[in-house]
Structure formats: C-alpha cells, structure tokens
C-alpha positions as CSV (number, residue, x, y, z in Angstrom):
1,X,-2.6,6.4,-9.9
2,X,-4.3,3.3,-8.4
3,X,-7.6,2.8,-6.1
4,X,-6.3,0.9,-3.7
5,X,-8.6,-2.2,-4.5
6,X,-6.6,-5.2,-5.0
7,X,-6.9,-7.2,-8.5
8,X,-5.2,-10.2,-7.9
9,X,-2.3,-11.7,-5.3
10,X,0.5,-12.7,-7.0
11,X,3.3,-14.8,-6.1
12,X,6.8,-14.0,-6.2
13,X,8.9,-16.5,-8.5
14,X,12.1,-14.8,-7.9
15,X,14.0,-11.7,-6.5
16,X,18.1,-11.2,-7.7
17,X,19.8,-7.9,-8.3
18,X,16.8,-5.7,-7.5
19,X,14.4,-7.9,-10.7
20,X,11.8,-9.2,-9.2
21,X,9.7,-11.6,-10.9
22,X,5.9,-12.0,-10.1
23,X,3.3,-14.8,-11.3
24,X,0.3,-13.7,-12.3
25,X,-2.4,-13.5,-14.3
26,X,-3.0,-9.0,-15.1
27,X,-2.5,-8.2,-18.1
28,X,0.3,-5.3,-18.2
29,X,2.8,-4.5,-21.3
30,X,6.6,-3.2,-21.1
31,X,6.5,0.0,-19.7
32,X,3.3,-0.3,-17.8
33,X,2.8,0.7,-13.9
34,X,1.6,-2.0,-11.2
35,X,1.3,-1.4,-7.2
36,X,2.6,-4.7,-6.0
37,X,2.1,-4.7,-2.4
38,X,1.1,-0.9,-2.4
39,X,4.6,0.2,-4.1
40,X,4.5,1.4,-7.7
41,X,6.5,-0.3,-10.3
42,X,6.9,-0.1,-13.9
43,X,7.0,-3.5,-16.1
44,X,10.1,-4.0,-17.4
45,X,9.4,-7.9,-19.1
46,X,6.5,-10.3,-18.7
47,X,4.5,-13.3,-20.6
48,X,1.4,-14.7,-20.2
49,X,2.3,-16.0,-16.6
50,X,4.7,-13.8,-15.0
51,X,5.2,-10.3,-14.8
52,X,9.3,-8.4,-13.9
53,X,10.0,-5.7,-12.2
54,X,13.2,-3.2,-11.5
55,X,13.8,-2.2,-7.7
56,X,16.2,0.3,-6.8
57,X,17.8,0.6,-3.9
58,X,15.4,3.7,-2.6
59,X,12.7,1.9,-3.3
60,X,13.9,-1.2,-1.4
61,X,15.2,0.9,1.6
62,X,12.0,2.8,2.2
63,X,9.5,-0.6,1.9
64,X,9.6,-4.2,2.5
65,X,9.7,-5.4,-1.0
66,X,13.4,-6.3,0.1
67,X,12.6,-9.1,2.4
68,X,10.7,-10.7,-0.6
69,X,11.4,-14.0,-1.4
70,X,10.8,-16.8,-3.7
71,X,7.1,-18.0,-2.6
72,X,5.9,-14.8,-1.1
73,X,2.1,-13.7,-1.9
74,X,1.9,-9.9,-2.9
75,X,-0.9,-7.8,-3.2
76,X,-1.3,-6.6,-7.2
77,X,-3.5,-4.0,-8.7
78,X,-2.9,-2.3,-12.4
79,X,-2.8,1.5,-12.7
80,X,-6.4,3.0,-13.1
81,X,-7.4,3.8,-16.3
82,X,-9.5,6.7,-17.8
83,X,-12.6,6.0,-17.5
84,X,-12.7,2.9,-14.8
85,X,-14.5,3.5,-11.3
86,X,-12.5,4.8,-8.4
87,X,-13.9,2.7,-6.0
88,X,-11.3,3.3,-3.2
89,X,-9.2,6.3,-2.9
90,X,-6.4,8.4,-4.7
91,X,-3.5,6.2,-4.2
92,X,-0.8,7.2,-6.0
93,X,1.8,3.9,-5.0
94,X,4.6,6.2,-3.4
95,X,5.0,4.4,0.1
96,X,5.9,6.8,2.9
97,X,7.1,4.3,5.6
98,X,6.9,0.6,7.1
99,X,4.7,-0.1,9.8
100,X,4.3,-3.3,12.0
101,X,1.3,-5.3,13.0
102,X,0.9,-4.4,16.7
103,X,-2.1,-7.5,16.9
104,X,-4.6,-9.2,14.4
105,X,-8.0,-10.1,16.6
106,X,-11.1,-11.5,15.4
107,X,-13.6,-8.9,15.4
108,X,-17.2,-10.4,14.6
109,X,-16.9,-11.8,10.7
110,X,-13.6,-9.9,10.5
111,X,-10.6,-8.6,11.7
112,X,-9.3,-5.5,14.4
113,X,-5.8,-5.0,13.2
114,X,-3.4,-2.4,15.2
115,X,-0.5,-1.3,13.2
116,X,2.3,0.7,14.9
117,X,3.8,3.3,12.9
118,X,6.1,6.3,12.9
119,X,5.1,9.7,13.8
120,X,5.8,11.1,10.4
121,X,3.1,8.7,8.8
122,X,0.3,9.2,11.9
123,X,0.4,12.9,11.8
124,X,-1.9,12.2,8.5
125,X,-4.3,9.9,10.2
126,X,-7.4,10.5,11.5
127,X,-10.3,8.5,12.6
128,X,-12.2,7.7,9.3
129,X,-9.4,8.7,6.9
130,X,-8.4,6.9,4.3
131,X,-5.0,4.8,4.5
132,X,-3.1,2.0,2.2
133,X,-1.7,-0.8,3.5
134,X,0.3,-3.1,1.3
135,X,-1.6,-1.7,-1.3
136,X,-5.5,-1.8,0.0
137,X,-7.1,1.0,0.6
138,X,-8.4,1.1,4.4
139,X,-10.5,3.5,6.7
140,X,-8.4,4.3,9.8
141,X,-10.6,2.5,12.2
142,X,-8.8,4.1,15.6
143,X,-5.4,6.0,16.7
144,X,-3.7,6.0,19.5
145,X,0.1,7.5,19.9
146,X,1.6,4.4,18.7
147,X,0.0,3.5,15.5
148,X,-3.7,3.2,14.3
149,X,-6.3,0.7,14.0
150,X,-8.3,-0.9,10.4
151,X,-11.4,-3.4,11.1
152,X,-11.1,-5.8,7.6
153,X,-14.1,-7.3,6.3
154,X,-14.3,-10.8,5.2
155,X,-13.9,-10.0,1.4
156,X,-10.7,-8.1,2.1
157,X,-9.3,-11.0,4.5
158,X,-10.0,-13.3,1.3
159,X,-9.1,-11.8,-1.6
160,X,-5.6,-9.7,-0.2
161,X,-2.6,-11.0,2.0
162,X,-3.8,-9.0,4.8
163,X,-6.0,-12.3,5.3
164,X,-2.9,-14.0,6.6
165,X,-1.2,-11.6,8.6
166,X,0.4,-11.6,12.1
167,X,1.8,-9.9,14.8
168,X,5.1,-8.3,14.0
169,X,4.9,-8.7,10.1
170,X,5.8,-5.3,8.3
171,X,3.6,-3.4,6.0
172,X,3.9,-0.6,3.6
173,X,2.3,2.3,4.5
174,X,0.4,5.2,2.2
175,X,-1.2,8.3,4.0
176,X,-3.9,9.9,2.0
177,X,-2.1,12.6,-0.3
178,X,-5.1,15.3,0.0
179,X,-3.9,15.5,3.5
180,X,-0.2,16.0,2.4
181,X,-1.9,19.0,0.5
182,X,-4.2,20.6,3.2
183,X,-1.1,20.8,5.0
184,X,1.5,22.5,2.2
185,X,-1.3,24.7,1.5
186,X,-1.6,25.5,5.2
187,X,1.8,26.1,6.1
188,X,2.1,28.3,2.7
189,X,-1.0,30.8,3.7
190,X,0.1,31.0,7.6
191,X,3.4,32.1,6.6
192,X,3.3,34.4,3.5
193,X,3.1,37.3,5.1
194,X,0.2,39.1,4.1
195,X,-2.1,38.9,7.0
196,X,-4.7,36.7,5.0
C-alpha cells in the first residue's frame, strides 16, 4: 500500500523487454514494492544508484509506463511501512485507466489542472474526493462530464513531475478504493433479496 506522497522523482536510465531501469536514490531490496509514477512494481535488481523493475504486458497496456523512455522523470514513492504516517490516502498502486491533461493554468501560487478521463474512472469521483495521479494523491478539485479538475500547490508542482506537465500528456489514474467498496457493498445489499 502507498500514501500517495511522492519520495523522490526518478529518472529512467533504460526501458528493453519490459526491464525498466530507474535512477534513484530510495532505498528498496529484491523483492520490495515501489509506485513509480502511481503503478506498483516489485524490485527485481538495484545498487546504490539505480533501481529494475519487470513490466508485463497488462501492466503496460493499462498505463503509460510504455511510452517511457531513456531520460523520462517518474514520480517514486516506497511501500508504506508499519508504523509510518499516512499522510495522504489508501493508495494501493493498481491504476484503473489513463487520463489526459485537458489544460494546466496558473491559478494564484499554483496550478488548475483539468484532466479528461473515461466514464469508468469518473463514476468514482466526487468533488473533494481523493484521487492519484501519476502516483500523488490529489483532492478532486471539480467535475464536469469530461473529466475532473486538481488545484496543485507549489510544493507538489516542485517536488513531483506534475510541475512540468502539459496539455495532452497522459497520466495514470487511481480512484479512491473505499468508493470501489461503498459500491460492491451496495449493489450486494439492493439485490440479495431479503427486503433489508
């Protein structure tokens, strides 16, 4: 499970036959699990500069680690451990779509940024919900029947890639899993069949 509060933004030294290779600086053994850009992976090799990862081809068709390449910044954060502060929310790194940056705008000392996303992933938004975007856990800022809204403050423009990014770039998306829940549980008690 992570928070959704980025540790570090790593760069990508090289992607070929689904190992991808990051530099950076967390420290994570063989066998350990890191969100890079919102997606869980497990460590398969690292030293003391870089860190490898296996992607599969369901994980690359259902994010955009696949248009990584050599150079690329990703967003990194290490799998909470018992004990540390959740300081964002239950995010468990299981993306459940690919959205695109509608527009970026300067909003005061931050950012307005629209993202347009598929109907499957905005039935679980709601104004003041939680969301993860590449990773960073977000407050759903405004919907609309296109996609939704996140204001970023200046810390999160600084210290994630959302600082540089555009118009049309494509970001992994994670709806808050409680409301995946509400709505199993829902579904379940409307239609067991015993009035209640």
């Amino acid at each position: 499970m992570f928070t959704g509060l980025v540790r570090e933004v790593g760069t990508v030294v090289s992607f070929e036959d689904g190992r991808l290779r990051v530099e950076a600086s967390i420290a994570a053994a063989v066998g350990d699990s890191v969100a890079v850009d919102g997606v869980c992976l497990t460590v398969v090799d690292g030293d003391r500069r870089t860190l490898a990862f296996d992607a599969v081809p369901e994980t690359l068709a259902r994010t955009t680690l696949g248009r990584l390449g050599p150079g690329a910044a990703v967003n990194l954060e290490p799998a909470l451990r018992a004990g540390e502060a959740l300081g964002g929310h239950y995010v468990q790194g299981h993306i459940d779509g690919v959205g695109r940056i509608r527009s970026a705008e300067p909003e005061g000392d931050g950012r307005r940024v629209w993202i347009d996303a598929p109907q499957a992933i905005l039935r679980y938004c709601v104004e003041k919900g939680s969301i993860a975007v590449d990773g960073v856990s977000l407050t759903v800022a405004g919907l609309d029947g296109a996609g939704f809204a996140v204001a970023l403050v200046p810390h999160t423009l600084s210290v994630t890639t959302l600082g540089s990014a555009a118009a049309g770039d494509e970001v992994n998306l994670e709806t808050d899993v409680l409301a995946k829940y509400v709505e199993k549980l829902a579904g379940l008690r409307s239609g067991d069949g015993d009035g209640s």
